[in-house]
C-alpha positions in Angstrom: -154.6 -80.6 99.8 -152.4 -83.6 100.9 -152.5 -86.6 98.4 -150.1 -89.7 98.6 -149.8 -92.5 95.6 -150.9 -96.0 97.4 -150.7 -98.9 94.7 -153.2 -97.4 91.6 -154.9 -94.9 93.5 -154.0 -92.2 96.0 -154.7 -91.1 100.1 -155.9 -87.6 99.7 -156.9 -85.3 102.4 -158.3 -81.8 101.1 -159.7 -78.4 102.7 -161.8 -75.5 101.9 -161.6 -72.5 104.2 -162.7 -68.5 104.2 -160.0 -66.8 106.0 -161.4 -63.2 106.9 -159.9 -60.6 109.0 -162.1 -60.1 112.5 -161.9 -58.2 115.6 -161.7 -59.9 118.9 -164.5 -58.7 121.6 -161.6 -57.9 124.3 -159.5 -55.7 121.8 -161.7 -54.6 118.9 -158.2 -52.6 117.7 -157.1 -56.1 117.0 -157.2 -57.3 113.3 -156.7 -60.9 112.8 -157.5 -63.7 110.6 -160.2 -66.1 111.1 -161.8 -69.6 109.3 -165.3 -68.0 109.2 -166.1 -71.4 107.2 -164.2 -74.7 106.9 -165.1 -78.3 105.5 -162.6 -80.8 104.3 -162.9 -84.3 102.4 -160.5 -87.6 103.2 -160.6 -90.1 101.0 -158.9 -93.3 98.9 -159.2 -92.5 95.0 -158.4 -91.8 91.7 -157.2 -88.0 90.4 -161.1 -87.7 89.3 -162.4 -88.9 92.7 -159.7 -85.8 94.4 -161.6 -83.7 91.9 -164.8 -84.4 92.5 -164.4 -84.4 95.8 -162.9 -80.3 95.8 -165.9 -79.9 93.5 -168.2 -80.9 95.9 -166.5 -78.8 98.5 -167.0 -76.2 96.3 -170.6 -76.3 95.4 -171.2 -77.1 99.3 -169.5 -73.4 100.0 -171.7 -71.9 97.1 -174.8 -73.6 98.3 -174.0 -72.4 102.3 -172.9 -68.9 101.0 -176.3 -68.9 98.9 -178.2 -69.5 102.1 -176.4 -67.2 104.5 -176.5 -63.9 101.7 -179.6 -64.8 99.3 -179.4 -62.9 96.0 
């Protein structure tokens, strides 16, 4: 999350990622971490327009995690 005051409002720039540890196909004893899933949100706003924006990044993970491992 980057975020920089401009007048009454601020610049903000924000990421969700899921960092998991994988193996790479030409050395499987390799361990190393991955994005396996990554959005981000740019924007001009108030504090509550930052938050709703990491909200919606949340609920956009829940919703693709949802649909990738259904209950």
């Amino acid at each position: 999350m980057n975020a920089h005051r401009v007048e009454h409002d601020f610049v903000y720039s924000a990421r969700l990622q899921i960092l998991e540890d994988v193996s790479p196909e030409r050395d499987p004893s390799m361990i190393v971490q991955a994005a396996t899933w990554d959005k981000g949100a740019v924007g001009i706003g108030t504090v509550k327009d930052i938050l709703k924006a990491v909200h919606h990044l949340v609920r956009t993970f829940i919703r693709d995690y949802l649909s990738a491992n259904p209950l």
